[in-house]
Each structure stands twice: as structure tokens, then as C-alpha cells.
Backbone as numpy.savetxt, mean C-alpha at the origin, in Angstrom:
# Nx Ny Nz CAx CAy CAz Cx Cy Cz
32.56 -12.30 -17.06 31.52 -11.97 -18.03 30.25 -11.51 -17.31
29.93 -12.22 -16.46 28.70 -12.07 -15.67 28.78 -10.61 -14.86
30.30 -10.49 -14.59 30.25 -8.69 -13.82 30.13 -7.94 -14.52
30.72 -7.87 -16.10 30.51 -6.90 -16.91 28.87 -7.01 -17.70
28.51 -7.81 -17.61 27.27 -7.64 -18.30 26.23 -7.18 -16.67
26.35 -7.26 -15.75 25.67 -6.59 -14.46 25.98 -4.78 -14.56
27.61 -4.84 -14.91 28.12 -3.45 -15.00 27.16 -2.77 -15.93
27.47 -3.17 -17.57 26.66 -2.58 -18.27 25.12 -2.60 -18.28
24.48 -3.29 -17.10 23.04 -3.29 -17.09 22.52 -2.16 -16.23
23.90 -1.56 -15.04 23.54 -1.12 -13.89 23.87 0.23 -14.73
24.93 0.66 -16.15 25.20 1.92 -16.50 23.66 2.43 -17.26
23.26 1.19 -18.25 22.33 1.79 -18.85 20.96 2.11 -18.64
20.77 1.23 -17.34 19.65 1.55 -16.12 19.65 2.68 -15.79
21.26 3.16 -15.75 20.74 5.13 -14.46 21.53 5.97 -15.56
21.90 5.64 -17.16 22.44 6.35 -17.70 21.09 6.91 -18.89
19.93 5.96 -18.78 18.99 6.41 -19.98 18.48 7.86 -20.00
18.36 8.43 -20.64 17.61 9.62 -20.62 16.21 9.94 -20.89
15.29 10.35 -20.64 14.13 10.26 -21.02 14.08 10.93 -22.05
13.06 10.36 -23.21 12.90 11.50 -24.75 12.84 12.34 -24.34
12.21 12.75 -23.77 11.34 14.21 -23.28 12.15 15.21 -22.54
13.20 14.59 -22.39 13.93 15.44 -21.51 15.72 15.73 -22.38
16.46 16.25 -21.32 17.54 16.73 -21.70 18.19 16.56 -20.95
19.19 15.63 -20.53 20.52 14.93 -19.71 21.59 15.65 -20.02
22.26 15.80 -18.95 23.41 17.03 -19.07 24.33 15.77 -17.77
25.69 15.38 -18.11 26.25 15.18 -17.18 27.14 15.96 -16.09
27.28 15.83 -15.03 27.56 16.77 -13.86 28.97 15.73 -13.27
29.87 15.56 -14.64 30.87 15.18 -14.27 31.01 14.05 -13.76
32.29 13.36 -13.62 32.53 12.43 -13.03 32.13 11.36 -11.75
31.35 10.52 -11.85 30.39 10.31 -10.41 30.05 10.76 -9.52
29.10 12.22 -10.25 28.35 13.47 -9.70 26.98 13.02 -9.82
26.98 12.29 -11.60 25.07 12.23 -12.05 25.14 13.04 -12.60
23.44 13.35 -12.71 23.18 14.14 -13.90 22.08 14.57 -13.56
22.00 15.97 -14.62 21.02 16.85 -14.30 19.96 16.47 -15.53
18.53 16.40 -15.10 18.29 16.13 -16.11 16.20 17.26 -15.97
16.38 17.29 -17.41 15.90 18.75 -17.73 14.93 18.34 -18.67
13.63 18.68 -17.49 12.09 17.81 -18.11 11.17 19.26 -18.14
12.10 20.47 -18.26 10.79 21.94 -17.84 10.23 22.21 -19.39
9.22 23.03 -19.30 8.76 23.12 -20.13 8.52 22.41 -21.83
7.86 20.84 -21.00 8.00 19.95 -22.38 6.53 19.26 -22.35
5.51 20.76 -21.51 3.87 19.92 -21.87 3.49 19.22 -21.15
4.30 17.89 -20.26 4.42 17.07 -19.96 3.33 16.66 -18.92
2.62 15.57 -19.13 1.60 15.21 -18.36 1.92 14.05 -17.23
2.84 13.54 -17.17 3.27 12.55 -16.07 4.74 12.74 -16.15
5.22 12.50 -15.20 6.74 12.25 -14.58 7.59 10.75 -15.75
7.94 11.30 -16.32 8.72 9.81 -17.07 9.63 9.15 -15.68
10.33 8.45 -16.68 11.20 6.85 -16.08 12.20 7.94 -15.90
12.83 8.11 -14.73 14.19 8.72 -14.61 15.11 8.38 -14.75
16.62 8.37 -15.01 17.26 8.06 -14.79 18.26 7.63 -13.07
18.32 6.84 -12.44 18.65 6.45 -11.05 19.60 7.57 -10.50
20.75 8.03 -11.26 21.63 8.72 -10.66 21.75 10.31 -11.29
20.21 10.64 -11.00 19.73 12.26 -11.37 19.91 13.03 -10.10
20.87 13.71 -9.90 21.21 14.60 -9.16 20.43 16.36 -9.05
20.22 16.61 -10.09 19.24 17.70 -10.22 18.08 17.73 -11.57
16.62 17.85 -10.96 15.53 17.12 -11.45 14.95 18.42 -11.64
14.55 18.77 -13.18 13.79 20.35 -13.53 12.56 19.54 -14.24
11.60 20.05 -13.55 9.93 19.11 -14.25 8.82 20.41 -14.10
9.94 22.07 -14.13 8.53 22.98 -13.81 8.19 23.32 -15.10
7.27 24.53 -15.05 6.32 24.69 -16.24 6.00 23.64 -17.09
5.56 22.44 -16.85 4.39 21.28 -17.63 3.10 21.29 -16.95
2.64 20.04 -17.17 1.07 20.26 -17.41 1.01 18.59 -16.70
1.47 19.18 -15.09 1.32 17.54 -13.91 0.57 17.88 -13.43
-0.05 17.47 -13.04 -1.70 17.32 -11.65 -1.30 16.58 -11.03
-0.08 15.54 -10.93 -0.13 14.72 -9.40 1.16 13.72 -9.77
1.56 13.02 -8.96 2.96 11.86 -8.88 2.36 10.82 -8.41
2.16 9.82 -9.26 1.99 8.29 -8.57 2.85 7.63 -7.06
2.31 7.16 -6.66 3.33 6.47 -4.97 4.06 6.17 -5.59
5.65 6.50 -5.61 6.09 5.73 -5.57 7.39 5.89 -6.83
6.73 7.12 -7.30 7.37 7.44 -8.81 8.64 7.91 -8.32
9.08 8.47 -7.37 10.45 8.91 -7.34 11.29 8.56 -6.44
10.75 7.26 -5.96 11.40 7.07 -4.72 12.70 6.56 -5.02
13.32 6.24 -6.03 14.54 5.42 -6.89 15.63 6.46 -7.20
14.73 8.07 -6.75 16.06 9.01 -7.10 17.11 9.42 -5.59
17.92 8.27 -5.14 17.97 8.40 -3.69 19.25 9.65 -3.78
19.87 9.54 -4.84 21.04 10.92 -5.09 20.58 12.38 -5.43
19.50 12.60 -5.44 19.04 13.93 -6.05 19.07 14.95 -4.85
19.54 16.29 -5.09 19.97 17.03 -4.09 19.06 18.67 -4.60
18.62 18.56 -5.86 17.97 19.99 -6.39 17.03 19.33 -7.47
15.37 19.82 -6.76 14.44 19.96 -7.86 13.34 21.05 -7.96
13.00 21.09 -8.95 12.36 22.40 -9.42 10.98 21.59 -9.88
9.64 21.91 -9.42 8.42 21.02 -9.69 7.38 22.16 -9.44
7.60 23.39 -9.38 6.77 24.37 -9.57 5.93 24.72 -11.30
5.46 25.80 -10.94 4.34 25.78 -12.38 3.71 24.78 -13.50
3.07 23.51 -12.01 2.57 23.12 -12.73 0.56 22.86 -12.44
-0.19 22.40 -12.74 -1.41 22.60 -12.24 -1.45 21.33 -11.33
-1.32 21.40 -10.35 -1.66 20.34 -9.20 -2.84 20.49 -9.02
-3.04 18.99 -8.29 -4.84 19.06 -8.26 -4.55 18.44 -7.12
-4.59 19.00 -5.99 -4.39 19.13 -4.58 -5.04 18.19 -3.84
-5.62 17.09 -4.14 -6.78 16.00 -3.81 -5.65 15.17 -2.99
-6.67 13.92 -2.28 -5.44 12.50 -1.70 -4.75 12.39 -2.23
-4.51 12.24 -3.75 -3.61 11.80 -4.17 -1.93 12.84 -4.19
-2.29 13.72 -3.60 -0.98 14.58 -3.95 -0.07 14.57 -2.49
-0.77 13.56 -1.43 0.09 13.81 -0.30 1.49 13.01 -0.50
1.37 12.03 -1.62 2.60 11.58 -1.98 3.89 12.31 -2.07
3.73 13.28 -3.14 4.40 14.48 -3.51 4.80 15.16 -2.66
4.18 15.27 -1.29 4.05 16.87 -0.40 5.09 15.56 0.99
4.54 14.33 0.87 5.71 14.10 2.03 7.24 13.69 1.46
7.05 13.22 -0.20 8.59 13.03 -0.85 9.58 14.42 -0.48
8.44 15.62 -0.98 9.44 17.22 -0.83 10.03 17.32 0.14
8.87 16.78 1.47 9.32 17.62 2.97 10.72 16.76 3.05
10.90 15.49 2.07 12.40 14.66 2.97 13.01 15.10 1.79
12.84 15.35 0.56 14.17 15.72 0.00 14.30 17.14 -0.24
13.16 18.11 -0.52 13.67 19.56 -0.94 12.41 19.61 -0.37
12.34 20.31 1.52 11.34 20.95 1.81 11.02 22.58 1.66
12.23 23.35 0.98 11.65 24.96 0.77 11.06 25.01 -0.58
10.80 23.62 -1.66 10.55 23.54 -2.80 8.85 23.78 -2.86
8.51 23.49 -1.34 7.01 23.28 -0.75 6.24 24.83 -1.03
7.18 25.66 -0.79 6.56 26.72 -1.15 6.15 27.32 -2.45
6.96 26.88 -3.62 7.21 27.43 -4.73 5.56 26.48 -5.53
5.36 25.02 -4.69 4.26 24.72 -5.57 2.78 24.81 -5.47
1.94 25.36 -6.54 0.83 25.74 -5.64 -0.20 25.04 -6.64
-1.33 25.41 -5.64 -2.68 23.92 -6.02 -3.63 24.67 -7.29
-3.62 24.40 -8.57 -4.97 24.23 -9.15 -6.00 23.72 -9.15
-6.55 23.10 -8.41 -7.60 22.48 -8.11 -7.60 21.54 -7.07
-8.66 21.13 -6.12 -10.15 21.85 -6.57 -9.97 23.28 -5.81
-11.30 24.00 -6.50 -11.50 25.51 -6.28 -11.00 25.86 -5.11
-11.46 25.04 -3.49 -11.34 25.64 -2.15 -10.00 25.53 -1.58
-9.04 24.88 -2.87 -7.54 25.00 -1.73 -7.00 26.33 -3.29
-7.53 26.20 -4.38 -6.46 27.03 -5.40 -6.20 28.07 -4.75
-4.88 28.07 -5.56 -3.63 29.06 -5.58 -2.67 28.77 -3.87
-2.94 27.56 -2.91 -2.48 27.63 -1.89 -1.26 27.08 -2.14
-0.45 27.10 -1.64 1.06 26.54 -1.58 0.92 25.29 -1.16
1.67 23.88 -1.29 1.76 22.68 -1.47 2.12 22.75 0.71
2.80 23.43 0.73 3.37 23.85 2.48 2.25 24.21 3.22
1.51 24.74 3.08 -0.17 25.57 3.68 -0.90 24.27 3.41
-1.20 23.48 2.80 -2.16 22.13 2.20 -2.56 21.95 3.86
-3.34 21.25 4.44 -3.51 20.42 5.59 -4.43 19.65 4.95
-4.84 18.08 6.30 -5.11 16.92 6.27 -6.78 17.70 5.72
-7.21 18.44 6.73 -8.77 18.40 6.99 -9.37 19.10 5.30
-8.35 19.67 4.37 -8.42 20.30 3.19 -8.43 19.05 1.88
-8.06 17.87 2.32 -7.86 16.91 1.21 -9.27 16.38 1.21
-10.27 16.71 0.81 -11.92 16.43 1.41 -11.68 14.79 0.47
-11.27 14.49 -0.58 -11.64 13.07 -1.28 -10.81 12.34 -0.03
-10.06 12.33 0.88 -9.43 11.29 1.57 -10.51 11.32 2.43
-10.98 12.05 3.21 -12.11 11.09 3.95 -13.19 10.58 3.33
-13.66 10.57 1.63 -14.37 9.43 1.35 -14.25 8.41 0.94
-12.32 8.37 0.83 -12.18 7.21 0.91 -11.58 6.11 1.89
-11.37 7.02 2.79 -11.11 6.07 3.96 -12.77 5.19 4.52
-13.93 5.41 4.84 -14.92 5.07 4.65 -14.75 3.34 3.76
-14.85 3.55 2.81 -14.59 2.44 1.84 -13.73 1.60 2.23
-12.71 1.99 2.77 -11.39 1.36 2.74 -11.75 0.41 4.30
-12.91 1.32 5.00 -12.85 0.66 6.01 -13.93 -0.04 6.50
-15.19 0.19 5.57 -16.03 -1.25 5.02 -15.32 -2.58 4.70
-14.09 -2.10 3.54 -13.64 -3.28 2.91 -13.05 -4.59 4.41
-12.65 -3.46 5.46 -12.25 -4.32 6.38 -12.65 -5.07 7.50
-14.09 -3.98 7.45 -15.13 -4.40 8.51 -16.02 -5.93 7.57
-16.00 -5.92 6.38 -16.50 -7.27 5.54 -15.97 -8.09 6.24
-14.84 -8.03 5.66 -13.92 -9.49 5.71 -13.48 -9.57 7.24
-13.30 -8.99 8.16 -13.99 -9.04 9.34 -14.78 -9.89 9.79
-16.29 -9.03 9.94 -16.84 -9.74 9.64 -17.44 -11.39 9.16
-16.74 -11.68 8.08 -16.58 -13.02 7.66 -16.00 -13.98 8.45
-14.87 -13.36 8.79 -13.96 -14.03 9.35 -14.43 -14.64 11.00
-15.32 -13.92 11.70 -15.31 -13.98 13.16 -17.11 -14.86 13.02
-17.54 -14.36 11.67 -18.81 -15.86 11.21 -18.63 -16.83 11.16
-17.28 -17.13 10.53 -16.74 -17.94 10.52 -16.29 -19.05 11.19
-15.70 -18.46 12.19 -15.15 -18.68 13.76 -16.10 -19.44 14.40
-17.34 -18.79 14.50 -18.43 -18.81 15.50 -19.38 -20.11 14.95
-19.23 -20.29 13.43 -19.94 -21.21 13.30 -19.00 -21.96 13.36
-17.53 -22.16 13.82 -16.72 -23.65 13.79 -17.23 -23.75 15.28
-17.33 -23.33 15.84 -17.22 -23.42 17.19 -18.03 -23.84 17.80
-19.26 -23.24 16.63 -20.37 -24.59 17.38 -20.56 -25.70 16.63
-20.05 -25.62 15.29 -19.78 -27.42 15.21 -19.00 -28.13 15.82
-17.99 -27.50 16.43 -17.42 -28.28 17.25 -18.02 -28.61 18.66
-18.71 -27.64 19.09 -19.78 -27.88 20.40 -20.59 -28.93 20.38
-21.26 -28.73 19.42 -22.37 -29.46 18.90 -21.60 -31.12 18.33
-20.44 -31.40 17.93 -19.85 -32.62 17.99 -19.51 -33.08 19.01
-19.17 -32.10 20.01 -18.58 -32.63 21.25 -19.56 -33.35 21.98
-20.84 -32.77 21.82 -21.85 -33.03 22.81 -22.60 -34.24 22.29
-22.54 -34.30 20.98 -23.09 -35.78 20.36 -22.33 -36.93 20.84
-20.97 -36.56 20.56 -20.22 -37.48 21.17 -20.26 -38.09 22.45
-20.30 -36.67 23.48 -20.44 -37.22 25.05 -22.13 -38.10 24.89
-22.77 -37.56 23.96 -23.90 -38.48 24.11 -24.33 -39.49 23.92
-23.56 -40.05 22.63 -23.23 -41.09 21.93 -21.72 -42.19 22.89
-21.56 -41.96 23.57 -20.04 -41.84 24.89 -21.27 -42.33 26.00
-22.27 -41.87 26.49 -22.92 -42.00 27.19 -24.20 -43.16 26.95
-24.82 -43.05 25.97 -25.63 -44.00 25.55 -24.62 -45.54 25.51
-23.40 -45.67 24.82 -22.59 -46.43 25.03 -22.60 -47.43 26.11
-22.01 -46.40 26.91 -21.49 -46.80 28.59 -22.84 -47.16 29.34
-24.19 -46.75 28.74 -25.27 -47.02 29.70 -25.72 -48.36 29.28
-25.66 -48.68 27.54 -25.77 -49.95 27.13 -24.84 -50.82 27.68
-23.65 -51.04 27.53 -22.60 -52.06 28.29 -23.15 -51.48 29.75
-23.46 -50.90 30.48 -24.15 -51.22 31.78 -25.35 -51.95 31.81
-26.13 -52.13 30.87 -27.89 -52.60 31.29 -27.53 -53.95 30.71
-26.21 -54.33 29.52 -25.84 -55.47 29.56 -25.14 -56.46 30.38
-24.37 -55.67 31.03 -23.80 -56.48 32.33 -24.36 -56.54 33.68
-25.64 -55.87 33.88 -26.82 -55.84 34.44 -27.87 -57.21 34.22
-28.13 -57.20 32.62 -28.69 -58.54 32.37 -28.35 -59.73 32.46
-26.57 -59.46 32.29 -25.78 -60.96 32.47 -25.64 -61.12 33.87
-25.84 -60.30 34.91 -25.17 -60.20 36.05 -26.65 -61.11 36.86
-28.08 -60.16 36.00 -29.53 -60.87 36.66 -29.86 -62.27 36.19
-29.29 -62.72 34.98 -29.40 -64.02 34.57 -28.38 -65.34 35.37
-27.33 -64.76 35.55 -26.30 -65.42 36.68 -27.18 -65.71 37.88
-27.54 -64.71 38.44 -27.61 -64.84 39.82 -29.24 -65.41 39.97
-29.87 -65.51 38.99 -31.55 -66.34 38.88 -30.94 -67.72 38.29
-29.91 -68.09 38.01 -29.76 -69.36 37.37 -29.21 -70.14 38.60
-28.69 -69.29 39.73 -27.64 -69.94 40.91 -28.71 -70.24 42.16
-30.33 -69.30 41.92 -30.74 -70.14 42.79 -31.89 -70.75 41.95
């Protein structure tokens, strides 16, 4: 019971189709093609797992979340052209998924925005052109220099409470040892004035 209800969880997991789209099967444990072009479409839906060929051109995408397609590990043909990319940090997701699964697809997609990369091909993009990633690396690396920071304040003030205990101690260790000396000093001067 328990295999068949795993079975039927694992068919209807990579067998769903998205509304928006149009599932075509590609035969017998081939997968499926599934056909998201021209449907408007402003984000990438839930795919199906065992989508073998992925059509998402002519809509209306500006970008792919981390992470959105990494579940299509069977897909061998996709089509992700004509749509308005907005060429910012956020699209290097997209541009390193292509180069490992369909890197001549790199050419076909090109940037709507912002103004100084449009109309460039997703393949032409470089690092020094994504201008929002270096303001946010900045941030990202405050956030680490803080807590940093904190952390080594932290440190520094255990370290001298612990200094600063140690040394009370040896002092308090010392006052000790000097009292039981000036006492066995007094017992030692009272002995020896009582013997003569």
C-alpha cells in the first residue's frame, strides 16, 4: 500500500500540468513537452518534473527566481526567447541555468532593460554590466563586517574578564598566603618570647 500510494504521489507530482500551459506527452518514459508560449505569462509556473521540452517564449518574464528550474533535471529543449528581461543581478540565475542546460539558447534571449545593456543578448551580458550587483554586494558585506564585528567585541571583552579575574584571584591567592604568613610569623614570635 505504502509503494503504491508513493507511486501515485511520484506520477502526479511530474504528471501535473500547469493551467497555463499545454502538456503534450512524448511517449512512453520520454516526458513531456510542455507548452507555456504565448500565454502573457508573468512568472514561470510549477512545472511538471519530467518536462523534457520547455516553450515559455513570447510572454511577458523579466526574470526566474533561484532556483525555479532546477527540478527539471530531464529537459533537453527550451525556448525562453521573446520575452522582456530585465537584465539586472537578478537574471544571472537564468544566464548560468542556460549555459549548463541549453547554452546556444543564450543567444536567442535578449535584455529589455535597463536602457545601457537593451537589446544585448543574454551571451554578450558581462559581470561589470549588472550595475545593481555591486550595490548590493556592499550591503551584503556590512551585514558581515557587523556581526563581525560583534563577535571579536565580544571576544575581547571575555578576555579581559577573564584577565581581570585571573589577576584578582592571584591577588586575593596572594593576600591569602601573606596572611597565613604574618600568622605563623606571630605564632612563631609569641613561641619563641614565651621560651625565654
Amino acid at each position: 500500500a505504502g509503494f503504491a500510494l508513493s507511486l501515485l504521489f511520484h506520477v502526479t507530482q511530474t504528471e501535473v500540468c500547469p493551467p497555463s500551459c499545454n502538456c503534450k506527452s512524448l511517449g512512453e518514459m520520454k516526458g513531456l513537452q510542455v507548452d507555456c508560449s504565448s500565454r502573457k505569462l508573468t512568472e514561470v509556473p510549477a512545472l511538471p518534473l519530467d518536462t523534457k521540452r520547455l516553450y515559455l517564449h513570447n510572454n511577458s518574464l523579466t526574470s526566474v527566481p533561484p532556483g525555479a528550474l532546477d527540478s527539471l533535471r530531464s529537459l533537453k529543449e527550451v525556448k525562453i526567447f521573446d520575452n522582456p528581461w530585465n537584465c539586472d543581478c537578478h537574471i544571472l540565475y537564468l544566464k548560468l541555468w542556460l549555459e549548463d542546460i541549453s547554452a546556444p539558447s543564450l543567444e536567442n534571449i535578449r535584455c529589455a532593460n535597463p536602457t545601457s545593456v537593451r537589446m544585448k543578448t543574454l551571451r554578450q551580458l558581462t559581470g561589470n554590466e549588472l550595475g545593481i550587483c555591486k550595490r548590493l554586494l556592499p550591503i551584503k558585506c556590512l551585514e558581515f563586517f557587523w556581526r563581525d564585528l560583534i563577535l571579536i567585541a565580544g571576544a575581547i571583552i571575555t578576555l579581559i574578564l577573564v584577565a581581570w579575574s585571573l589577576k584578582f584571584s592571584k591577588k586575593l591567592v596572594c593576600q591569602i598566603n601573606l596572611s597565613l604568613y604574618d600568622s605563623r610569623a606571630r605564632l612563631l614570635g609569641r613561641h619563641t618570647s614565651k621560651n625565654h
